[in-house]
N, CA, C and O of each residue as an XYZ file, in Angstrom:
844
protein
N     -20.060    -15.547    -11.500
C     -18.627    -15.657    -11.754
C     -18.180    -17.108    -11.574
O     -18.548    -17.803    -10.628
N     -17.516    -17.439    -12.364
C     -17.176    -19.154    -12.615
C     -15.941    -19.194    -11.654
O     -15.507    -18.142    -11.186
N     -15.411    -20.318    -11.379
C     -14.392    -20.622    -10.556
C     -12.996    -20.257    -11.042
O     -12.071    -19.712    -10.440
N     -13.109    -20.788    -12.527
C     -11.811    -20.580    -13.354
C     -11.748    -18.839    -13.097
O     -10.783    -18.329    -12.528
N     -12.644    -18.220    -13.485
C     -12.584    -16.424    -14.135
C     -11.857    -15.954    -12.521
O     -10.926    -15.168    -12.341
N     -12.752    -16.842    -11.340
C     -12.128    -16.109    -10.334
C     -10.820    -16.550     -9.707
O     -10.406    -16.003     -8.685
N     -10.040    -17.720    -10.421
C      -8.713    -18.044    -10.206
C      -8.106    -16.857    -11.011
O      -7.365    -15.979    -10.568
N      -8.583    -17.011    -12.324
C      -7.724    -16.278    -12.855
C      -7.308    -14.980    -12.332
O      -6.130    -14.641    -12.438
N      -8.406    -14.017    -11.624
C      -8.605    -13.057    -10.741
C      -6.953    -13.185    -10.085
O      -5.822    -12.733    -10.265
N      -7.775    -14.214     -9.137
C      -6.511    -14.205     -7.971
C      -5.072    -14.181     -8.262
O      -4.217    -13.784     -7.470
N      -4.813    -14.712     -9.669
C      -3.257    -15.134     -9.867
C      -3.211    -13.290    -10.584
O      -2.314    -12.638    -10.050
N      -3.695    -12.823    -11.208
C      -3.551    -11.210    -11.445
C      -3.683    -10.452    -10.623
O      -3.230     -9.327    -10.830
N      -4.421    -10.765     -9.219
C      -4.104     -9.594     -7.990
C      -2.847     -9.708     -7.469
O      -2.068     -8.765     -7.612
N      -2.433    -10.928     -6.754
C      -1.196    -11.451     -6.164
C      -0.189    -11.023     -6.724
O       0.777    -10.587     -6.098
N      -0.295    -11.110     -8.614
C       1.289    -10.406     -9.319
C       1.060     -8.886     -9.180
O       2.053     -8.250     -8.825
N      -0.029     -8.225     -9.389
C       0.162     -6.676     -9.098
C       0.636     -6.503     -7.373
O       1.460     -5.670     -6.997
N      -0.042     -7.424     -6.510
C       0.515     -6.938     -5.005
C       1.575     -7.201     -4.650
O       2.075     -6.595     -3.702
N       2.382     -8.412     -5.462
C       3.739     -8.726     -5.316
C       4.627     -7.838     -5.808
O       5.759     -8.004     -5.352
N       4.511     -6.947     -6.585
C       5.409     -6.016     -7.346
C       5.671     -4.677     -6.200
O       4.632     -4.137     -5.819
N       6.685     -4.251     -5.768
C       7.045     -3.219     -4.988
C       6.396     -2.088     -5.112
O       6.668     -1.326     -6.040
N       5.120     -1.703     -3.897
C       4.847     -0.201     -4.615
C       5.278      0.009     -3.184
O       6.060     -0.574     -2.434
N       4.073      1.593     -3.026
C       4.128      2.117     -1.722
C       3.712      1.119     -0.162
O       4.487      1.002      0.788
N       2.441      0.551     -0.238
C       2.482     -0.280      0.543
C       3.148     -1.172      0.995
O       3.055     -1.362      2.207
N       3.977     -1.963      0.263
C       5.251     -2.995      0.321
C       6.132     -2.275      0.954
O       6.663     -2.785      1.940
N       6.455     -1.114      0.610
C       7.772     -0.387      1.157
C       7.543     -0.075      3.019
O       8.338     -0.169      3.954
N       5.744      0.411      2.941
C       5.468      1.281      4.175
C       5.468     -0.097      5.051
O       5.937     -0.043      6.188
N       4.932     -1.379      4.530
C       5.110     -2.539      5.644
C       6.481     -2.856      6.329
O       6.630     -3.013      7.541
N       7.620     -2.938      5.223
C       9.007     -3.484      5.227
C       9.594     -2.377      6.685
O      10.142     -2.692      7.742
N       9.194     -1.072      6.153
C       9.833     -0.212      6.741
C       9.076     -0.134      8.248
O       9.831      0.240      9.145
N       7.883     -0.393      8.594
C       7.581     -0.537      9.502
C       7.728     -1.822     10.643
O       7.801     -1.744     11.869
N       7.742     -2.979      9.791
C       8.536     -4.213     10.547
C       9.934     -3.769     11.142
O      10.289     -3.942     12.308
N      10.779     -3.072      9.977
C      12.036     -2.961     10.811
C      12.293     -2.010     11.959
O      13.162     -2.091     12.827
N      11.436     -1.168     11.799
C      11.278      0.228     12.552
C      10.325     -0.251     13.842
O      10.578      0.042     15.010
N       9.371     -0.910     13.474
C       8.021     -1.030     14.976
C       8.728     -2.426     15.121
O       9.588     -2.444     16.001
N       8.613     -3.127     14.710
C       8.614     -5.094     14.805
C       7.299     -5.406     13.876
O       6.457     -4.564     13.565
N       7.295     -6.718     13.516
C       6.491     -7.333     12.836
C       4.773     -7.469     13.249
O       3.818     -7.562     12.479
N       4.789     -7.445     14.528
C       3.281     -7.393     14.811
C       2.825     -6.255     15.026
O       1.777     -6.154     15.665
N       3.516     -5.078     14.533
C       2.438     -3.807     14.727
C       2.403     -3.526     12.788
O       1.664     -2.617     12.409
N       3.109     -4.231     11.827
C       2.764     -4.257     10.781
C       1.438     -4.463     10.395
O       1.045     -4.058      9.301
N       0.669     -5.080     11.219
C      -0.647     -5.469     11.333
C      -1.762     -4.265     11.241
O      -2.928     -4.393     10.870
N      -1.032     -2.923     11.724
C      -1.876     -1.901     11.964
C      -1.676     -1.117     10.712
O      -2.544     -0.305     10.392
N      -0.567     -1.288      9.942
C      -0.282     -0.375      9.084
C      -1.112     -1.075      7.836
O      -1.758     -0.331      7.097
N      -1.100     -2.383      7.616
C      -1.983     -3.126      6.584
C      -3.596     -2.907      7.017
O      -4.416     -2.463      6.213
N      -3.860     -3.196      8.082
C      -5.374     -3.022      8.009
C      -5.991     -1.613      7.800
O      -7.113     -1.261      7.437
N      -5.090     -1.061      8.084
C      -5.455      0.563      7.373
C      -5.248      0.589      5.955
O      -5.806      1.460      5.288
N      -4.445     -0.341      5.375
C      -4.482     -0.343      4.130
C      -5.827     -0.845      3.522
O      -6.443     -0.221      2.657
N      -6.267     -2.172      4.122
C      -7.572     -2.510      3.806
C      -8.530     -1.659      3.846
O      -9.226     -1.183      2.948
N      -8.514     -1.508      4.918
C     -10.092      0.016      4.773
C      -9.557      0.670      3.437
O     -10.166      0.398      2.402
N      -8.532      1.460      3.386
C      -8.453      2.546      2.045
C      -9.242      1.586      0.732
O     -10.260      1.872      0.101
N      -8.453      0.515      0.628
C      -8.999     -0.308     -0.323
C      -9.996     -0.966     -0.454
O     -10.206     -1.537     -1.525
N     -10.845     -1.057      0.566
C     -12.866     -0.772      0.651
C     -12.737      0.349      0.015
O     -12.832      0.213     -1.205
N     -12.552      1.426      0.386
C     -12.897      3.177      0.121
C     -13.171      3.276     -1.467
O     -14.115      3.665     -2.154
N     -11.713      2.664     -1.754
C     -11.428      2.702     -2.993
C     -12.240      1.857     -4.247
O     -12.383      2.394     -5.346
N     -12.677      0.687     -4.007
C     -13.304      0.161     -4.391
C     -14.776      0.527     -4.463
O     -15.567      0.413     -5.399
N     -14.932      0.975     -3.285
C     -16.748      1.384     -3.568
C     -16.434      2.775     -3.991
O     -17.325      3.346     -4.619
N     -15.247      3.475     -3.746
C     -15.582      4.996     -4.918
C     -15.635      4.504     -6.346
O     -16.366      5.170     -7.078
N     -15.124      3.657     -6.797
C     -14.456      2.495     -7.812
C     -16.040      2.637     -8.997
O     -16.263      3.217    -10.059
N     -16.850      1.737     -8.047
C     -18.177      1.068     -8.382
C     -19.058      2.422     -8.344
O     -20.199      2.284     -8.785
N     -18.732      3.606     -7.921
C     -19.651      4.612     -7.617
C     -19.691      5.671     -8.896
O     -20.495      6.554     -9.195
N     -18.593      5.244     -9.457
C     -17.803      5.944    -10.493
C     -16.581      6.747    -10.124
O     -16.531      7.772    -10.805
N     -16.157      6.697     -9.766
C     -14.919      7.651     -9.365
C     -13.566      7.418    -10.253
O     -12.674      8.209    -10.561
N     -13.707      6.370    -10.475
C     -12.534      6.042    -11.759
C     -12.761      6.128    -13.107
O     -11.867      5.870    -13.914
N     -13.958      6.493    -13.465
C     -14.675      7.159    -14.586
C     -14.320      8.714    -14.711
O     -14.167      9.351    -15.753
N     -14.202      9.285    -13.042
C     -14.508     10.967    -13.451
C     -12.726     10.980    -13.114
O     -12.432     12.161    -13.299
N     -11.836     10.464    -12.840
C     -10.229     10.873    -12.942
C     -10.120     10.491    -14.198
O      -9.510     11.326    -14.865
N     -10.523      9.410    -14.885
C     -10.332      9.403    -16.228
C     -10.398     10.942    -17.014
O      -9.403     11.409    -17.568
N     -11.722     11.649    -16.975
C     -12.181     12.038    -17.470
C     -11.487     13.379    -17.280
O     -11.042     13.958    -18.272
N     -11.391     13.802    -16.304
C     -11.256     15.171    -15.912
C      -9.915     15.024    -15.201
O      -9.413     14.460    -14.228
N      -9.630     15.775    -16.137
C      -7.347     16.114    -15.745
C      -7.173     17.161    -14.366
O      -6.077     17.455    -13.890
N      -8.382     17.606    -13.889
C      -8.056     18.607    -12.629
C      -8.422     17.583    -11.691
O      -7.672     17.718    -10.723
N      -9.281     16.540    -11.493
C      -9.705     16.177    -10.167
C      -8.658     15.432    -10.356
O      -7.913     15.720     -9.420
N      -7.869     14.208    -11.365
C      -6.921     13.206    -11.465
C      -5.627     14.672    -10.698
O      -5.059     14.630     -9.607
N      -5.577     15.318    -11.315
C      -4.094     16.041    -10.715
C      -3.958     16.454     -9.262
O      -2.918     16.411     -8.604
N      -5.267     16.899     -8.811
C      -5.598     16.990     -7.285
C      -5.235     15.451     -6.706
O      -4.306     15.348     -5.905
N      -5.623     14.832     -6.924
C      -5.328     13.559     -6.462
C      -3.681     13.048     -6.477
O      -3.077     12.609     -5.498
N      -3.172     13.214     -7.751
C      -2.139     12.980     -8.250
C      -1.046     14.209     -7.300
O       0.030     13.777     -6.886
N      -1.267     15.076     -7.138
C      -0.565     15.875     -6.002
C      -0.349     15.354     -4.599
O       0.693     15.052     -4.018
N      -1.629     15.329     -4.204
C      -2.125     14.950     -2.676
C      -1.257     13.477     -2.596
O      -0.252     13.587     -1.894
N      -1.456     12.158     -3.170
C      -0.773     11.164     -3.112
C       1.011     11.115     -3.072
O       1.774     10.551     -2.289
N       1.308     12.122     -4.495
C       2.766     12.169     -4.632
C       3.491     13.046     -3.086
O       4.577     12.665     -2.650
N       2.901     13.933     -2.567
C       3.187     14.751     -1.536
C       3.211     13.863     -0.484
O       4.000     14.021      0.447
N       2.395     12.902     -0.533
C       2.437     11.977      0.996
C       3.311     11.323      0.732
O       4.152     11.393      1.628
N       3.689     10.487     -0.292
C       5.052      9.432     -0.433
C       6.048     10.267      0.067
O       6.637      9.935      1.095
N       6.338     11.369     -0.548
C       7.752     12.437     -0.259
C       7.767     12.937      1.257
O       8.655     13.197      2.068
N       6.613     12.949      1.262
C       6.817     13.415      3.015
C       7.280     12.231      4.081
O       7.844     12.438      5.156
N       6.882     10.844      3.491
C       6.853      9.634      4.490
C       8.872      9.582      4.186
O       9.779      9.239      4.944
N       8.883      9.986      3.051
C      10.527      9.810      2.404
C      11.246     10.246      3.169
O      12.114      9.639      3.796
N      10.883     11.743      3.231
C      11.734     12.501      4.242
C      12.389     12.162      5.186
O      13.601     12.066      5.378
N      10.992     11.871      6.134
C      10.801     11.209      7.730
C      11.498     10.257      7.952
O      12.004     10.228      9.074
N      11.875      8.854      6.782
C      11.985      7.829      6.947
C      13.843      8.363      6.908
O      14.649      8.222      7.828
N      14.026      8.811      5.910
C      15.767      9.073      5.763
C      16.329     10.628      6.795
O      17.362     11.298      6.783
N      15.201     10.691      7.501
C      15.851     11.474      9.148
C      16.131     10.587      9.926
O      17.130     10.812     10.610
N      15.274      8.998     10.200
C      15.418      8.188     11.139
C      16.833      7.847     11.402
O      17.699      8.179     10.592
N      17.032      7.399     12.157
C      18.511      6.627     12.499
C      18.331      5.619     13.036
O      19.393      5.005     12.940
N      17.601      5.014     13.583
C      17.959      3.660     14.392
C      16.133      3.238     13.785
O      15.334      3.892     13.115
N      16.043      1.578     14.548
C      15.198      0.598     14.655
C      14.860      0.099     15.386
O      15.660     -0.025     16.314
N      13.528     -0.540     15.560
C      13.340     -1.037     17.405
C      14.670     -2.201     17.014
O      15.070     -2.523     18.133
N      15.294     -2.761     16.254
C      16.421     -3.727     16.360
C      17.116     -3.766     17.041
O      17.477     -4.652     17.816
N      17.663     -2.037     16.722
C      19.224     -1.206     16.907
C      18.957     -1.043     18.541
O      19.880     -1.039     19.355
N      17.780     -0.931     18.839
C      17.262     -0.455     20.896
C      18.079     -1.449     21.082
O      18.378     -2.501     20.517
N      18.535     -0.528     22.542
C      18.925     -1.000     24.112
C      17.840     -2.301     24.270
O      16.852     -2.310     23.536
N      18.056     -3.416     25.266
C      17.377     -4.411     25.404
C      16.353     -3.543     26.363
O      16.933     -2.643     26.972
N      14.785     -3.659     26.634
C      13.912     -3.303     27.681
C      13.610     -1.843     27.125
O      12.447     -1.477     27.291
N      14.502     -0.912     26.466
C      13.741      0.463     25.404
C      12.532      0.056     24.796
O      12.458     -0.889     24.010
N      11.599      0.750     25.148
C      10.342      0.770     24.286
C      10.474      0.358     22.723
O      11.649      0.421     22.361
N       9.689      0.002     21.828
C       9.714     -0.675     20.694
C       9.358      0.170     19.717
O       8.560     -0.231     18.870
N       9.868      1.464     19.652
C       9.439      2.437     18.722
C       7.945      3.285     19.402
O       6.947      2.789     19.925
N       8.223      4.412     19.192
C       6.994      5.221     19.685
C       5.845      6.066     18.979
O       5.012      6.859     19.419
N       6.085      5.662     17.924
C       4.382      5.950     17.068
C       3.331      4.316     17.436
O       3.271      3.090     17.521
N       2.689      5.646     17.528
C       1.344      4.623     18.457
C       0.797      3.727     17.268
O       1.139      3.921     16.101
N      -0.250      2.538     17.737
C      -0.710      1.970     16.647
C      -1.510      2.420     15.466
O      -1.477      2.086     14.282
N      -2.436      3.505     16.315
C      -3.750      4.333     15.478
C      -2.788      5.322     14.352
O      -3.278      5.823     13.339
N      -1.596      5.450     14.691
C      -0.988      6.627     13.662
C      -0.442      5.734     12.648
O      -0.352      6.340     11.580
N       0.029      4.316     12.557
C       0.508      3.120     12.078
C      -0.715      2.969     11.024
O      -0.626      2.911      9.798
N      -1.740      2.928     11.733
C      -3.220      2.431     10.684
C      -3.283      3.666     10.144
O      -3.594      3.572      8.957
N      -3.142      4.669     10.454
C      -3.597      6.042      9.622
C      -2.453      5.962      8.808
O      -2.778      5.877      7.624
N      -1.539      5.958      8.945
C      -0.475      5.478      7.545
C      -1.068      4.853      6.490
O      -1.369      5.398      5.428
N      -1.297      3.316      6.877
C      -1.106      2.466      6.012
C      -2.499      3.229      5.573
O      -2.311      3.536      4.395
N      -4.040      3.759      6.040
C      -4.838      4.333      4.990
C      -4.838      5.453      4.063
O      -5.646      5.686      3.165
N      -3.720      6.169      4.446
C      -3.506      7.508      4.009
C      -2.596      6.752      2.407
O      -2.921      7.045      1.256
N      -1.659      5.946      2.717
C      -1.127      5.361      1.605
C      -1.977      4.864      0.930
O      -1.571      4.778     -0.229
N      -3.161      4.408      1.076
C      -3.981      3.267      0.437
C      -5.000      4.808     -1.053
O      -5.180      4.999     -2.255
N      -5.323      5.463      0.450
C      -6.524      6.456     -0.226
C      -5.808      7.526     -1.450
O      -6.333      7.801     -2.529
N      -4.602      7.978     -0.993
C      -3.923      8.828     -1.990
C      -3.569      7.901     -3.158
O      -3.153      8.778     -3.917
N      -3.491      7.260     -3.551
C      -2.350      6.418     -4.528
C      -3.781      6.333     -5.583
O      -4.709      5.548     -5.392
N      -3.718      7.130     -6.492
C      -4.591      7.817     -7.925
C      -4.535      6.136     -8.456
O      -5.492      5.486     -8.878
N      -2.732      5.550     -8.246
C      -3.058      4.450     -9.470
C      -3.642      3.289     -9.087
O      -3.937      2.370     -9.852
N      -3.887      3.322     -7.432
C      -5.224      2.275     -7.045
C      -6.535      2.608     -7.573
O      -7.336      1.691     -7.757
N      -6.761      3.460     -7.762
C      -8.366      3.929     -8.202
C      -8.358      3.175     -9.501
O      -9.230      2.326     -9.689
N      -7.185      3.482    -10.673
C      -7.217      3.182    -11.888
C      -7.277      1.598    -11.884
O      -8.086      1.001    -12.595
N      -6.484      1.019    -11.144
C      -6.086     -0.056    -11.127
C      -7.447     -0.808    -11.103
O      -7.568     -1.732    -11.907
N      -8.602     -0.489    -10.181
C      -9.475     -0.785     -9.407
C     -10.573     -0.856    -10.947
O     -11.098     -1.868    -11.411
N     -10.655      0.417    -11.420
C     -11.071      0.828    -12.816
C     -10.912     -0.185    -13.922
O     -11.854     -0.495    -14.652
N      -9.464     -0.793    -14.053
C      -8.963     -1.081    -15.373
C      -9.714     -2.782    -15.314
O     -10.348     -3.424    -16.150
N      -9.239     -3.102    -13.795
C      -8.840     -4.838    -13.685
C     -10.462     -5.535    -13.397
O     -10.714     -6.586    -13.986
N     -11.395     -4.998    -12.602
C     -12.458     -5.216    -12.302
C     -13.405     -5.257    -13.416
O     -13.992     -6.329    -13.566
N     -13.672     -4.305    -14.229
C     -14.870     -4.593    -15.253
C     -14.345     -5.917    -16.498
O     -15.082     -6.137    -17.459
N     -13.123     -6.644    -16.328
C     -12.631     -7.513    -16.949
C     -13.169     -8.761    -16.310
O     -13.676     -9.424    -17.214
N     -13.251     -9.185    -15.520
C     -13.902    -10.164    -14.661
C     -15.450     -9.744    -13.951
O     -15.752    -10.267    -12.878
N     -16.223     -8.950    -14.500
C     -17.450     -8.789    -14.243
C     -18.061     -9.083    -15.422
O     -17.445     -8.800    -16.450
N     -19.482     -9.751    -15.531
C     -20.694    -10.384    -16.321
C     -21.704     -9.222    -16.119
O     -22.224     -8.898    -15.052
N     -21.863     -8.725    -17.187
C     -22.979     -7.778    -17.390
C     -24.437     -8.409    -17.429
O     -25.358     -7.642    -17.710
N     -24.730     -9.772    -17.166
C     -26.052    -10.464    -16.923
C     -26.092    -10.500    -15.567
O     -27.255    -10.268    -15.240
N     -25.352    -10.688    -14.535
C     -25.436    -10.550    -13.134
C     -25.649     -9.639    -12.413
O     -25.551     -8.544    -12.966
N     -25.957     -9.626    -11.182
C     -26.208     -8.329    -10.325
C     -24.359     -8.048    -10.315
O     -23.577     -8.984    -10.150
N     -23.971     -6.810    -10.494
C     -22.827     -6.530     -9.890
C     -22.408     -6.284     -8.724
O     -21.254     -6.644     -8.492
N     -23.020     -5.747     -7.849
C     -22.583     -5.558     -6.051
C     -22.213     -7.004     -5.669
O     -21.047     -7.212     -5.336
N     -23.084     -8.009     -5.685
C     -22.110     -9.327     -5.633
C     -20.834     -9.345     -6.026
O     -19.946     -9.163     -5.193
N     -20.483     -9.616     -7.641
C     -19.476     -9.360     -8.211
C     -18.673     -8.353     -7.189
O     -17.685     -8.887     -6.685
N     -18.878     -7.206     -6.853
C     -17.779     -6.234     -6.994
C     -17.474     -6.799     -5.502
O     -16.404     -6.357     -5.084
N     -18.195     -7.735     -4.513
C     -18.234     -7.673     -3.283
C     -16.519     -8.858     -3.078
O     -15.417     -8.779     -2.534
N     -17.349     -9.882     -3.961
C     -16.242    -11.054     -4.247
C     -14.738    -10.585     -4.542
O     -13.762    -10.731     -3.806
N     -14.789    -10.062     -5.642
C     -13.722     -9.239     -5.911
C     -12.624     -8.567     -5.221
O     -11.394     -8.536     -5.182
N     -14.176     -7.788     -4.436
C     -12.786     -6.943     -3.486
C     -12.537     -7.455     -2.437
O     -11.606     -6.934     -1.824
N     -12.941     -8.159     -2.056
C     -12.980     -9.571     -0.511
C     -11.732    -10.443     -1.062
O     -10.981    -10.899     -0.199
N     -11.446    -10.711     -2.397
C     -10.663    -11.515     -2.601
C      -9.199    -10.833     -2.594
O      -8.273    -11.267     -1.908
N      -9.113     -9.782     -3.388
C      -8.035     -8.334     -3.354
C      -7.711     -8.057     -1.843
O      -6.646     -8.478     -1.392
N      -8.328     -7.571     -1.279
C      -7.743     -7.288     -0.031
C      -7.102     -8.302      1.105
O      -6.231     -8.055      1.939
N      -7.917     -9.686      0.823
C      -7.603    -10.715      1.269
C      -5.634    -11.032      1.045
O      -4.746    -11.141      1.891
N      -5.600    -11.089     -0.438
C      -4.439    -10.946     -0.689
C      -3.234    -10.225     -0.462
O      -2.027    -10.463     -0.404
N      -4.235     -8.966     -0.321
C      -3.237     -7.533     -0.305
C      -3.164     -7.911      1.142
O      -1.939     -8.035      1.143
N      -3.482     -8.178      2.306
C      -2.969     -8.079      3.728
C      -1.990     -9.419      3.928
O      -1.013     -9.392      4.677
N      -2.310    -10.371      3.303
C      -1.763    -11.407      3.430
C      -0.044    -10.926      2.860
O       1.010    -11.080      3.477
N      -0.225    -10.421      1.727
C       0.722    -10.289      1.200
C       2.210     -9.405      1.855
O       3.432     -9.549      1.824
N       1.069     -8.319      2.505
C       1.786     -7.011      3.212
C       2.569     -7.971      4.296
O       3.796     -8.024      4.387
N       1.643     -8.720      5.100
C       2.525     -9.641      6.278
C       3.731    -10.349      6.122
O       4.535    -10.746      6.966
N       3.713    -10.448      4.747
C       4.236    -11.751      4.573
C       5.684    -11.067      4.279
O       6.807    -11.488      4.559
N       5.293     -9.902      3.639
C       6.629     -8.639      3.401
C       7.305     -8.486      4.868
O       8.444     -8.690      5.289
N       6.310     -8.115      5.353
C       7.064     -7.741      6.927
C       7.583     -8.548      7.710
O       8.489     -8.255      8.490
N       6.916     -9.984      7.555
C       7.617    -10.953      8.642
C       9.315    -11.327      7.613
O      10.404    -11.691      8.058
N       8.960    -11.088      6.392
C      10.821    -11.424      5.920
C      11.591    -10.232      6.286
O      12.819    -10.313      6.231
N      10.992     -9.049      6.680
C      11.783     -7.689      7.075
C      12.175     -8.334      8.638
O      13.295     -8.209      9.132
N      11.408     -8.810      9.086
C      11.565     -8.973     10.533
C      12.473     -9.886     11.019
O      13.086     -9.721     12.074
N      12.663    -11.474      9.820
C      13.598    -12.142     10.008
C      14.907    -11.700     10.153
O      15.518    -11.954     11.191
N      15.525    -10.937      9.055
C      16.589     -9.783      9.002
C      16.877     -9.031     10.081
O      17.927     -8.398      9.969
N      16.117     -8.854     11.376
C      16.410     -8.482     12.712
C      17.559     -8.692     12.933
O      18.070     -7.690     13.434
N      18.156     -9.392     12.831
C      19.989     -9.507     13.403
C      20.691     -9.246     12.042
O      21.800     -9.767     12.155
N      20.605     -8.842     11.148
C      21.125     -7.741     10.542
C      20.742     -6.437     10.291
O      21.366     -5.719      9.510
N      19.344     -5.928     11.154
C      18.968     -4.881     11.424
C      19.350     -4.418     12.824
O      18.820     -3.448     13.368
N      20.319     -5.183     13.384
C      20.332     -4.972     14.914
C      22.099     -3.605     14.739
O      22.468     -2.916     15.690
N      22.526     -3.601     13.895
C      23.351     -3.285     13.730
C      22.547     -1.631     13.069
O      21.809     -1.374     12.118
N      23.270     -0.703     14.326
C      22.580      0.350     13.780
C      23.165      1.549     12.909
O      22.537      2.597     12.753
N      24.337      1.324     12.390
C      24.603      1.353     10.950
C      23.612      1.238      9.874
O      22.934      1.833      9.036
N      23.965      0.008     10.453
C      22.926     -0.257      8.602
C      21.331     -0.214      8.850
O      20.450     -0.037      8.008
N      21.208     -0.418     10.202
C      19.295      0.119     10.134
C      19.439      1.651      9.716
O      18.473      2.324      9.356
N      20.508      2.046      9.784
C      20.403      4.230      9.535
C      20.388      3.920      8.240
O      19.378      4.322      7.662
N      21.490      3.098      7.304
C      21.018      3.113      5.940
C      20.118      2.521      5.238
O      19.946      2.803      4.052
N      19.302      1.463      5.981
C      18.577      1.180      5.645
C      17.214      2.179      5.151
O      16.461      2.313      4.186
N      17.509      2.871      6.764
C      16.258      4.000      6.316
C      16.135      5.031      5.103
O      15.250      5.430      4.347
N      17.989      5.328      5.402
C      17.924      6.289      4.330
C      17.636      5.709      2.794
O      17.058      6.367      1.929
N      18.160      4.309      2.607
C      17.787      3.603      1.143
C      15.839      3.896      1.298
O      15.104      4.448      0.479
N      15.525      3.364      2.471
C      13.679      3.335      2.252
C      13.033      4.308      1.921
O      11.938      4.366      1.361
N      14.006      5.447      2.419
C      13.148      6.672      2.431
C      13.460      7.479      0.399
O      12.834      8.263     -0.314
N      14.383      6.899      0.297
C      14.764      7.233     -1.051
C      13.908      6.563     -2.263
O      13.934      7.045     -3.395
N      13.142      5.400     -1.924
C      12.250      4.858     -2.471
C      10.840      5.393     -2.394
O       9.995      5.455     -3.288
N      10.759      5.837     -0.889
C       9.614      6.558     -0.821
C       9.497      7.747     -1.691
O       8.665      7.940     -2.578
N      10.875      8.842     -1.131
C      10.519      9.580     -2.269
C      10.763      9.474     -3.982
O      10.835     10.542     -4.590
N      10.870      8.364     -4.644
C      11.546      7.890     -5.806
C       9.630      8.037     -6.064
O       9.046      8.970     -6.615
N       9.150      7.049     -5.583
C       7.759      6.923     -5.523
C       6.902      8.096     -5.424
O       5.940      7.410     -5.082
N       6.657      8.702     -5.427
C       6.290      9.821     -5.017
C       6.615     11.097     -6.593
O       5.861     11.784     -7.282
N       7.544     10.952     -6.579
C       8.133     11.984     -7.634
C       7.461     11.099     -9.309
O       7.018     11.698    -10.289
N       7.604      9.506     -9.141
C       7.418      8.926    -10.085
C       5.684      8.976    -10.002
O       5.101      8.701    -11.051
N       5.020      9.248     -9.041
C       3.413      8.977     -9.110
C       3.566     10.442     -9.774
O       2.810     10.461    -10.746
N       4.236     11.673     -9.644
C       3.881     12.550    -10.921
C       3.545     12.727    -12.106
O       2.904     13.607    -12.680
N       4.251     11.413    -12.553
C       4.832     11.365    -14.417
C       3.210     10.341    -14.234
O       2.531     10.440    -15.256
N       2.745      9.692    -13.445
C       1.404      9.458    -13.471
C       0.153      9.663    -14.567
O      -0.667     10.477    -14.142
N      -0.222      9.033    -16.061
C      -1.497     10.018    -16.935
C      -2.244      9.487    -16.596
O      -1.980      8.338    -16.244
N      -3.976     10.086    -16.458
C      -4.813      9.310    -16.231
C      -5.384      8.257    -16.691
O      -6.293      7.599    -16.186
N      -4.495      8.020    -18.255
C      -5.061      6.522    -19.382
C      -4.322      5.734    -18.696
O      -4.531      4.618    -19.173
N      -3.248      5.610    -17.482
C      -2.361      4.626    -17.490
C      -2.722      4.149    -16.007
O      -2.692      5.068    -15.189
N      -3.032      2.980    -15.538
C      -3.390      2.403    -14.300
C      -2.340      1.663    -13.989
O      -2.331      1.013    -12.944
């Protein structure tokens, strides 16, 4: 892989990770809700999913959702059901570690349930598989070993994708003194959680030709 092919890479991961999906939302909402350094737990769970995903990727797995409209819809269920459920949860909340009493604990979901988030978001989401499917065999050389290739690739993707997630959360986190006001952290949630489930309902209309 040449230097240019793998710039070009990078400037096409960064615009798909910059665009608002589920992960963007689950970081934002967790900076304002935990604080900014337990965002850390919810992204690196994102990373693992997106190993997962990638070597189901290379294993074929984005070959057989192509192919077969029952395993893509199983998937396509299981994913849309988790956005709507995180939706729910998020527009019951009312307050933010912001909105706390000074010396109140900083929100009480533990870190390990934070990382099981951010992987549960990573592993359900059908249109990472595709994505993984569509964008990768475009920047792979069929004269090379591919496990290299696919290694670079996804080292470079995830690299981005955590960087990126942080970078979401620490601007959620700046906003702290207009999240301190617990008004608007309640609507805040309820706007987040309306995205969640917006997301969720929209991963339905989901076909398997479309990544």
């Amino acid at each position: 892989m040449s230097l240019a092919t793998w710039c070009i890479f990078v400037a096409v991961a960064i615009a798909a990770i910059l665009s608002p999906g589920p992960a963007v939302f689950l970081a934002i909402s967790n900076s304002v809700n935990f604080g900014w350094r337990r965002v850390g737990y919810s992204c690196l769970g994102n990373v693992l999913g997106l190993l997962v995903i990638s070597s189901l990727t290379m294993a074929g797995l984005g070959a057989l959702l192509k192919t077969s409209a029952a395993a893509f819809m199983v998937l396509k269920l299981v994913g849309a059901g988790y956005l709507i459920f995180l939706g729910q949860r998020q527009w019951r909340a009312r307050a933010s570690v912001f909105s706390q009493a000074e010396g109140q604990p900083a929100g009480t979901r533990s870190n390990r349930r934070l990382f099981l988030q951010g992987l549960l978001v990573a592993l359900t989401n059908p249109k990472a598989i595709l994505f993984f499917t569509a964008l990768f065999p475009q920047f792979l050389r069929s004269d090379l070993a591919l496990a290299p290739q696919y290694t670079i690739l996804t080292g470079t993707f995830i690299t981005c994708s955590f960087t990126t997630l942080m970078g979401y959360g620490f601007l959620a986190h700046s906003a702290r003194i207009w999240f301190a006001d617990q008004r608007r952290s309640t609507w805040f949630n309820r706007v987040s959680g309306s995205v969640f489930l917006m997301l969720g309902f929209g991963l339905l209309r989901l076909k398997a030709g479309r990544a």
